[in-house]
N, C-alpha and C positions, 0 to 999 in steps of 0.2 A: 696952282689950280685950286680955286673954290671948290666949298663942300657941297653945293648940290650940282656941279660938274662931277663931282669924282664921284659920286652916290649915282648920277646916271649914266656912268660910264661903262662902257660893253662887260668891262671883267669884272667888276662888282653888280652889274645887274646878272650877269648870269649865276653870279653866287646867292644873292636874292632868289631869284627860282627857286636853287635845290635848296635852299635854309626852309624857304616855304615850302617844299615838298614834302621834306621830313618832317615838320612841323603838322602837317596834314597828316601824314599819316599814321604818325603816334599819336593823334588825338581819335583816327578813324581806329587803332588796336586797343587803344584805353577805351573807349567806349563798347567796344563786340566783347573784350573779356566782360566787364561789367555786365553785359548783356548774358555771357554766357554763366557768369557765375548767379543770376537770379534765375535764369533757366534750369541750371544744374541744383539750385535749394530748391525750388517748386518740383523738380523731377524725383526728387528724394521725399521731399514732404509728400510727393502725391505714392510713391511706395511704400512708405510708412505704412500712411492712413489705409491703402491697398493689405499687406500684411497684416496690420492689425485686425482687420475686418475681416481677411481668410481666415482669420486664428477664432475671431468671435463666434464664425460660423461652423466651425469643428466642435468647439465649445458646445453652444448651442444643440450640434447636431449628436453630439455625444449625451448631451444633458436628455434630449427626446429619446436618444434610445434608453439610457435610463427609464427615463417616463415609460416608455410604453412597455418596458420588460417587466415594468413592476403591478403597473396594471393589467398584466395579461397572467402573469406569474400567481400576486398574491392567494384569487380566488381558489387556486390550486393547492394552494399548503396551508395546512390545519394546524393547530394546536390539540395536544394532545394532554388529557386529565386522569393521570390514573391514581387510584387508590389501592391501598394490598394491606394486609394484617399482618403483624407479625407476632407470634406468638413466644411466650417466654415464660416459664415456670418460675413459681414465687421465689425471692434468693435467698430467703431463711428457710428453705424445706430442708435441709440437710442438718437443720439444729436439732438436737433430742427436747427442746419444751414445745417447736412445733409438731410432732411427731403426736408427743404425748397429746395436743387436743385435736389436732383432728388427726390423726394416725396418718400412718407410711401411706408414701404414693403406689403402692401395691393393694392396700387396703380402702381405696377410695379417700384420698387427702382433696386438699384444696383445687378448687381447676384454676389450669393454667391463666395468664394474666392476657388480655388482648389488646394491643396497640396498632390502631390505623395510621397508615402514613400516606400525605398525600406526595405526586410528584407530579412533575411534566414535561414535555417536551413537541415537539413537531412531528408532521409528518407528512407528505406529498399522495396525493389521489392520480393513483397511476392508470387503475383501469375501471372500468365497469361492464358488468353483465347486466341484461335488462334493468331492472332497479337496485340492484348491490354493486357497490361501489365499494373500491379496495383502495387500503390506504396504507401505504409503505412506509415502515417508521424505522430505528434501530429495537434489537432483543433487548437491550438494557432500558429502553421508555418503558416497556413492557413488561418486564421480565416479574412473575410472581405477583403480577395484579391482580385482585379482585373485582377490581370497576375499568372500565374505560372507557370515556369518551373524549368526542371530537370537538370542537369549538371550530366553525367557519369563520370566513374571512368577511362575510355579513352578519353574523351573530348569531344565527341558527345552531343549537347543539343536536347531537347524537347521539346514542348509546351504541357502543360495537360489539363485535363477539370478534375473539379471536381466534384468526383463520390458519396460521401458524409461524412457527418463531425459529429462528436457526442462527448457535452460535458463535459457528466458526465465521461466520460472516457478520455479525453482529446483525444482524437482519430481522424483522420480524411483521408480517401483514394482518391487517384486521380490516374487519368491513362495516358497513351501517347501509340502510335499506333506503329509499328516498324515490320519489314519484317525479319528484322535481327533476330539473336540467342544472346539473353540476360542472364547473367545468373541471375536466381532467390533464394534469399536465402531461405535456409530449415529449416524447424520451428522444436523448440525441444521441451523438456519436462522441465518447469519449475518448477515442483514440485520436481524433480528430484535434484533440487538445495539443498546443505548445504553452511552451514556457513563456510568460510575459502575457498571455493571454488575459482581457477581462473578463472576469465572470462577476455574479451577485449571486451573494447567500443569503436566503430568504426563511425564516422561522421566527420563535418565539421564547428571545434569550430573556430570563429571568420573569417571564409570562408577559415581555413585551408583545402581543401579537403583531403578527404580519409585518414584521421588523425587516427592513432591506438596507444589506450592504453591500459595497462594493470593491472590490480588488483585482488582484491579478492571481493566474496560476503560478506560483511561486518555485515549485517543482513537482515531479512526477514520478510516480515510482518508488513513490517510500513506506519503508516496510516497519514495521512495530504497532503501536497501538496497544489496543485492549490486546490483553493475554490469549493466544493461544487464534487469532482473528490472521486467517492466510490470506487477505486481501493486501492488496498493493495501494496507494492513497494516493489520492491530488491533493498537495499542500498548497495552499491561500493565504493572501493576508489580509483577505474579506473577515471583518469582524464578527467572528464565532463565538457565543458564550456557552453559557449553564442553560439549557431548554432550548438550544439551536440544535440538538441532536435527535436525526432523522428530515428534518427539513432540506430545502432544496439548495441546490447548488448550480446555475443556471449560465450559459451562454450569453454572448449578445444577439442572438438571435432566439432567446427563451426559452429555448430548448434547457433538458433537465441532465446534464452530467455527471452531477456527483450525487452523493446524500450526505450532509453533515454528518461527523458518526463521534468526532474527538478533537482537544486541542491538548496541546503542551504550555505551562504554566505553571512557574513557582509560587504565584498567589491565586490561580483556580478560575482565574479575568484572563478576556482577549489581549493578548503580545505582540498580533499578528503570525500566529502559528498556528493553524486550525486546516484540520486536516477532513477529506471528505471521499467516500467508497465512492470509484467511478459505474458509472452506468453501466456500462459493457459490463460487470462485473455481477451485475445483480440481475442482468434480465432472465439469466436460468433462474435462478433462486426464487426469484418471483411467480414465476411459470411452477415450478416445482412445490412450493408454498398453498398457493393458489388451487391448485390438480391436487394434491397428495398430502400438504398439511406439513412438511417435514423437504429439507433439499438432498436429493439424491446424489451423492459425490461418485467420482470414479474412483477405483480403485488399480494401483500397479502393484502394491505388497513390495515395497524397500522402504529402508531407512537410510537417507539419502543427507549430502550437505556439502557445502564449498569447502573447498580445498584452497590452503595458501601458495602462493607465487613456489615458494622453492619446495613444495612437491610436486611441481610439473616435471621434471628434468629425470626424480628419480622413477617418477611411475611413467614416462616415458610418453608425453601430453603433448600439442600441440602451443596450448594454452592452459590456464586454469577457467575458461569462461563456459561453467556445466555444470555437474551434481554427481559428486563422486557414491559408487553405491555401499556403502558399510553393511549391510544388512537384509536380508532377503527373508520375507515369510515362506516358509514352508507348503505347500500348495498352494501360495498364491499365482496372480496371474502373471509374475515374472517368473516366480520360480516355474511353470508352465512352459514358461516359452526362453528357459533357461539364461535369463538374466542373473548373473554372481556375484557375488562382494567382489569388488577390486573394480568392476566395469565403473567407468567414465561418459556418464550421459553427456550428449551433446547438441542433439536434433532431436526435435520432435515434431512428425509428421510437417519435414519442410522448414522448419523455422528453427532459431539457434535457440538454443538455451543460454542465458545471460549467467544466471546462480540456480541453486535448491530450492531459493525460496518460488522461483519463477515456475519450475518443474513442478511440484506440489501445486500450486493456482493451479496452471492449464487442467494436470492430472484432473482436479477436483471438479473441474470444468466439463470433459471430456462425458458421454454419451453412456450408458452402459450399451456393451456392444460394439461399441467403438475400435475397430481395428485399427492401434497405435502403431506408426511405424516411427520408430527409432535409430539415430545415429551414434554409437559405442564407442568408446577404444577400451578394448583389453590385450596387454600383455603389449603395448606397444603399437597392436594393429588396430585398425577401422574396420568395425563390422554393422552391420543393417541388422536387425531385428524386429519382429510384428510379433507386438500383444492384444490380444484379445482385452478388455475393461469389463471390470466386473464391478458391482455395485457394494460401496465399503459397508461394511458390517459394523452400526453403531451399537449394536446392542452385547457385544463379545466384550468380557473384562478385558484388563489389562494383563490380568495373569494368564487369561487361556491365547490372547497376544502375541505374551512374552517369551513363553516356551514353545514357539513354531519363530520366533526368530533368531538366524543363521547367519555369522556364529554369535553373536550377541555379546561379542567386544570388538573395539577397533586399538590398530596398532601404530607407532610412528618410527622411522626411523632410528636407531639408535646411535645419538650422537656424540662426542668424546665427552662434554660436559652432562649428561648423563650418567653416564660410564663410568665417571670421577664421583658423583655425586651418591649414586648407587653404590660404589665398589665392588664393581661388578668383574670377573674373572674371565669370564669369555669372550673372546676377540670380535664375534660375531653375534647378530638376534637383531632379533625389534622389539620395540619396548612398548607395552601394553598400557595405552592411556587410558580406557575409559571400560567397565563389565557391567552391563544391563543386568539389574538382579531379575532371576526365574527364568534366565534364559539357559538354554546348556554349556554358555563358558560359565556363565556362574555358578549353575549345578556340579560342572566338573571340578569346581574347587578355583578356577583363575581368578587371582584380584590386578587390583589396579597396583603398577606400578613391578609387575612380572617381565620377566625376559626373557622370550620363546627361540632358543638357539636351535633345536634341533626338529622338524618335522618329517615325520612316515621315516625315519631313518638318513634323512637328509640335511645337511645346515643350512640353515636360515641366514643371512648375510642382508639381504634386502626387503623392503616391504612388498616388493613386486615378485620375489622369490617366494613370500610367504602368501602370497593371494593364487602365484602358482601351485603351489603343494596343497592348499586349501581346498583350493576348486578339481583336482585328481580326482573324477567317480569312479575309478577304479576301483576303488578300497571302499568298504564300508564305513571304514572308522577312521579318523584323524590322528595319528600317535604327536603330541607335544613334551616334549621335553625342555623345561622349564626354567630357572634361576630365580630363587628369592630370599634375597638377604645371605649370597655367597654357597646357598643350598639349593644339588639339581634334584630337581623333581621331575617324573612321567605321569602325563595322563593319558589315556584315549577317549575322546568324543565319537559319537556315532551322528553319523549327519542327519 
């Protein structure tokens, strides 16, 4: 058989078919992938370009709120110019050849020498009355000026008087007179704050004016600062310097929640660690500044402070999350409404007590008049208690204070290395950590480092044994019996 017989012959043409079949149809699947892999690059490239232009316009819409927080903001925060004297006696007045030409400083000698210093800082226009306007700064822009003015965020200066200043919050308001339309910033809700949040701190670091940065709220809640200042702080890592203190501390919606008041820094330059009083925190102070010239604090009368993890157990606690009471004045309004050493604050009016330092804010916070209602543990048990608030007495020393506070040392368990360290003989006691001087443990002779085995006739084994025999109104008087340095000693306290 020839070859173009056998090539048309029924079984080789029907193999022809299916060769061209498949032939067909891998050239019809290589073509639809191809088709689908230029489909699939443009469907990605068209995501991309999609994605990237959602992200330009967060950008963007972020960069406007920017913009418009800063122009709505700045007109609102001043800078602050003040100048104060300091005065200083000449440093050779204590020589005898100055003496001898112009005679002793008793005798009319030389006058003291005068040195101006200038400084400055920020400060936020919080309110206005017809044409006085009030402008919130920190106590320390202010503190011991002799001059002070303001500097606007168009140029206009002012001379202020000061309207009043208050330490424990580092706080302090001054005002200037003005016919004009100022604007005044709008106070927000600083509880409102989380962590991660933006804000912009707005002032005048190193007399930059109207200087605006931006970060996040870094944390919340934190305590220290200037010395002796019971406010709680929003830490930022919005760029705070030297003259950003009193200035504002603002939202993305502009609003005003903090005050610049401090940063932390081992060269005295922004680290990102800048801390600022929240609003909620000032709006009585302002109010009470403002009205009265001076902030009106409440008063409970204890001396109060957190307690470690493993004194829950012995004092009989749920927790340690409260303000254990060491210390009670003497007709104050706990001792009134019969709050004792040894009581374990917990609640106040509804809300938990986190630490001491949280108890002290509110207190400070609270109304005069204010009927406190309280959650306790003493002696193991849960009790409710209502204190009347009375207005704290800043003008009473320390010393007339210290001898109305009961009993005016606190105690700790006594433990074996203690015991050992001491050489101490008695099986039992607590061991006396700390004696407030002028108070009646100190009067009665107790120092630091004593070891109270026996009370009213009874031994002392525990700290919670000894806040029981403490608190006995039975007895007029406290009988302790003592240990110091292997020698017992008696005293009696009157309460």
């Amino acid at each position: 058989m020839n070859f173009s017989r056998f090539f048309l012959s029924k079984k080789v043409f029907v193999f022809n078919l299916v060769f061209l079949g498949i032939a067909i149809g891998f050239s019809l699947a290589l073509f639809s992938f191809s088709c689908s892999i230029k489909s699939s690059s443009a469907a990605r490239t068209a995501y991309a370009q999609d994605a990237n232009l959602e992200a330009m316009r967060s950008l963007e819409s972020l960069q406007n709120s920017f913009r418009a927080i800063s122009e709505g903001v700045r007109p609102s925060v001043v800078t602050i110019n003040v100048t104060s004297i300091r005065r200083q006696e000449p440093g050779n007045r204590n020589m005898p050849w100055f003496y001898y030409f112009f005679g002793r400083p008793d005798e009319g000698g030389a006058p003291e020498r005068e040195f101006r210093n200038s400084g400055l800082g920020s400060g936020v226009i919080l309110k206005k009355n017809g044409s006085t306007y009030y402008v919130l700064t920190n106590n320390h822009v202010v503190d011991k000026a002799e001059n002070i003015a303001i500097h606007l965020f168009d140029g206009r200066e002012f001379k202020t008087t000061l309207v009043g200043k208050d330490e424990r919050k580092d706080l302090a308001v001054v005002s200037f007179e003005s016919e004009e339309q100022i604007p005044v910033a709008v106070m927000g809700n600083s509880d409102t704050l989380h962590v991660g949040d933006w804000v912009l701190a707005v002032g005048s670091p190193f007399g930059l004016e109207s200087t605006v940065t931006a970060g996040i709220v870094s944390a919340l809640g934190r305590r220290g600062g200037p010395e002796g200042n019971i406010s709680d702080f929003i830490q930022t890592d919005a760029s705070i310097n030297q003259g950003n203190s009193g200035g504002a501390l603002v939202n993305l919606a502009g609003d005003l929640v903090g005050i610049n008041t401090w940063i932390t820094s081992p060269t005295g330059g922004s680290i990102g660690l800048g801390f600022a009083i929240p609003i909620n925190n000032v709006k009585k102070a302002v109010d009470d500044l403002i009205g009265r010239g001076s902030v009106q604090y409440g008063w409970l009368g204890v001396s109060i402070s957190s307690i470690p993890q493993d004194m829950v157990a012995p004092l009989k606690l749920p927790d340690n999350k409260g303000a254990f009471v060491y210390h009670v004045f003497k007709g104050s309004p706990a001792n009134k409404a019969d709050i004792l050493p040894g009581d374990f604050i917990t609640v106040l009016d509804g809300q938990k007590i986190p630490s001491s330092n949280d108890l002290v804010q509110r207190i400070a916070d609270l109304l005069v008049g204010h009927e406190a209602r309280f959650t306790l543990y003493r002696q193991g048990r849960q009790m409710q208690v209502t204190v009347g608030i009375t207005a704290r007495d800043t003008q009473q020393t320390i010393s007339e204070q210290s001898k109305n506070l009961w009993p005016g040392f606190t105690v700790a368990p006594l433990t074996e290395e203690i015991r050992k360290e001491l050489d101490l003989a008695s099986p039992n006691g607590v061991f006396i950590q700390s004696v407030e001087s002028r108070t009646p443990g100190a009067l009665a002779g107790l120092q630091n480092g004593d070891t109270i085995v026996e009370m009213n006739g009874k031994k002392v084994s525990s700290v919670l044994e000894f806040y029981e025999y403490l608190n006995d109104k039975s007895l007029e008087k406290v009988e302790f019996v003592y240990e110091r340095r292997g020698v017992k000693m008696s005293i009696g306290v009157f309460r």
